[in-house]
C-alpha positions as semicolon CSV with decimal commas, in nm:
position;residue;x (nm);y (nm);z (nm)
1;X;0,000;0,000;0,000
2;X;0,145;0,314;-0,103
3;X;0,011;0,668;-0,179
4;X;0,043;0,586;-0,578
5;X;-0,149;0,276;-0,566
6;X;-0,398;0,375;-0,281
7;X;-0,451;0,005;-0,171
8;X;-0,702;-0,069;0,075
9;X;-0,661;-0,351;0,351
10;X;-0,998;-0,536;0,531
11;X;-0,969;-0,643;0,847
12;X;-1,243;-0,861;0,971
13;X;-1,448;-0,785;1,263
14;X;-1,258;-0,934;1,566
15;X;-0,924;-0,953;1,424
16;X;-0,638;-0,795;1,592
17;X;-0,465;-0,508;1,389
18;X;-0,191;-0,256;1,470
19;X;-0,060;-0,005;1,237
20;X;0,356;0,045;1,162
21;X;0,409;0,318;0,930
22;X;0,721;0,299;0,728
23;X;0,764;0,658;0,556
24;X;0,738;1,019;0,751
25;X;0,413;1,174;0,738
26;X;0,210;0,891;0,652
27;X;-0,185;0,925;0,702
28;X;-0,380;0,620;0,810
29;X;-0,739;0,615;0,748
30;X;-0,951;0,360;0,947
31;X;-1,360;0,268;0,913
32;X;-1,516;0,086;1,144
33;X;-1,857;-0,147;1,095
34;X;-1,987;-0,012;1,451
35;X;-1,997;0,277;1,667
36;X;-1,704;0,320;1,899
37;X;-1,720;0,278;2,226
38;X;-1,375;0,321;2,445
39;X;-1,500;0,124;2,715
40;X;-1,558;-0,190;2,529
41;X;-1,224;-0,169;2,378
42;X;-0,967;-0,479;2,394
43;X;-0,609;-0,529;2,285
44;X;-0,255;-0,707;2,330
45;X;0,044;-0,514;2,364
46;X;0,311;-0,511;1,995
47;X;0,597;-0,606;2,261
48;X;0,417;-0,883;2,409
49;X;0,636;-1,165;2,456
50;X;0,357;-1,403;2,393
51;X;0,320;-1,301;2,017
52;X;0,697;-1,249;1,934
53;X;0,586;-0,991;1,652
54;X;0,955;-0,901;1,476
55;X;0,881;-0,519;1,328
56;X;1,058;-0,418;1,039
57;X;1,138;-0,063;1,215
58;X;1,128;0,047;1,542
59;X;0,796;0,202;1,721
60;X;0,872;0,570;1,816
61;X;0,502;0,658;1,869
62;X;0,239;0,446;2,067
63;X;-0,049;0,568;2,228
64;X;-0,064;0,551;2,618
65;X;-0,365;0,322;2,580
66;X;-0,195;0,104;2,379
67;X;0,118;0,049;2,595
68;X;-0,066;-0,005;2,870
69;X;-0,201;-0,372;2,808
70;X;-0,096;-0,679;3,038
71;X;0,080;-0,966;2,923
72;X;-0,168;-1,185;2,694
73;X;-0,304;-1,483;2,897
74;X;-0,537;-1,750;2,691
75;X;-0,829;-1,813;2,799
76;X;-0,766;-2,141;3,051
C-alpha cells in the first residue's frame, strides 16, 4: 500500500490489527462497521512476549492506551 497505488486492507471484525508506518508523514485512514465505544475496547500489547511480533522498524510513537495492556493470557 502506497500513496500511488492507494490500496485498501480489510480487516475482519474481531481480528487484531496494529498499524507500523514505514515513511514520515504517513496518514492512516480507518472505518469501522460499529460505533465506537472506548469502554468496550480490547487489545494485546506489539511487545508482548507471547506473540513475538519481529517489526521491520522500530515504534517511536504508541499511544498511552496502547502500551498499557498486560501480558496476553489465553483463555484457561
Amino acid at each position: 500500500m502506497n500513496a500511488t497505488n492507494r490500496h485498501a486492507l480489510y480487516i475482519p471484525e474481531g481480528l487484531a490489527h496494529g498499524f507500523l508506518t514505514l515513511e514520515d508523514k504517513t496518514e492512516i485512514f480507518y472505518q469501522m462497521s460499529e460505533f465506537y465505544y472506548p469502554e468496550l475496547s480490547r487489545g494485546v500489547r506489539w511487545n508482548d512476549p507471547a506473540f513475538q511480533i519481529v517489526l521491520p522498524g522500530t515504534v517511536e510513537v504508541i499511544s498511552e492506551r496502547d502500551k498499557s495492556y498486560p501480558d496476553f493470557r489465553p483463555l484457561q
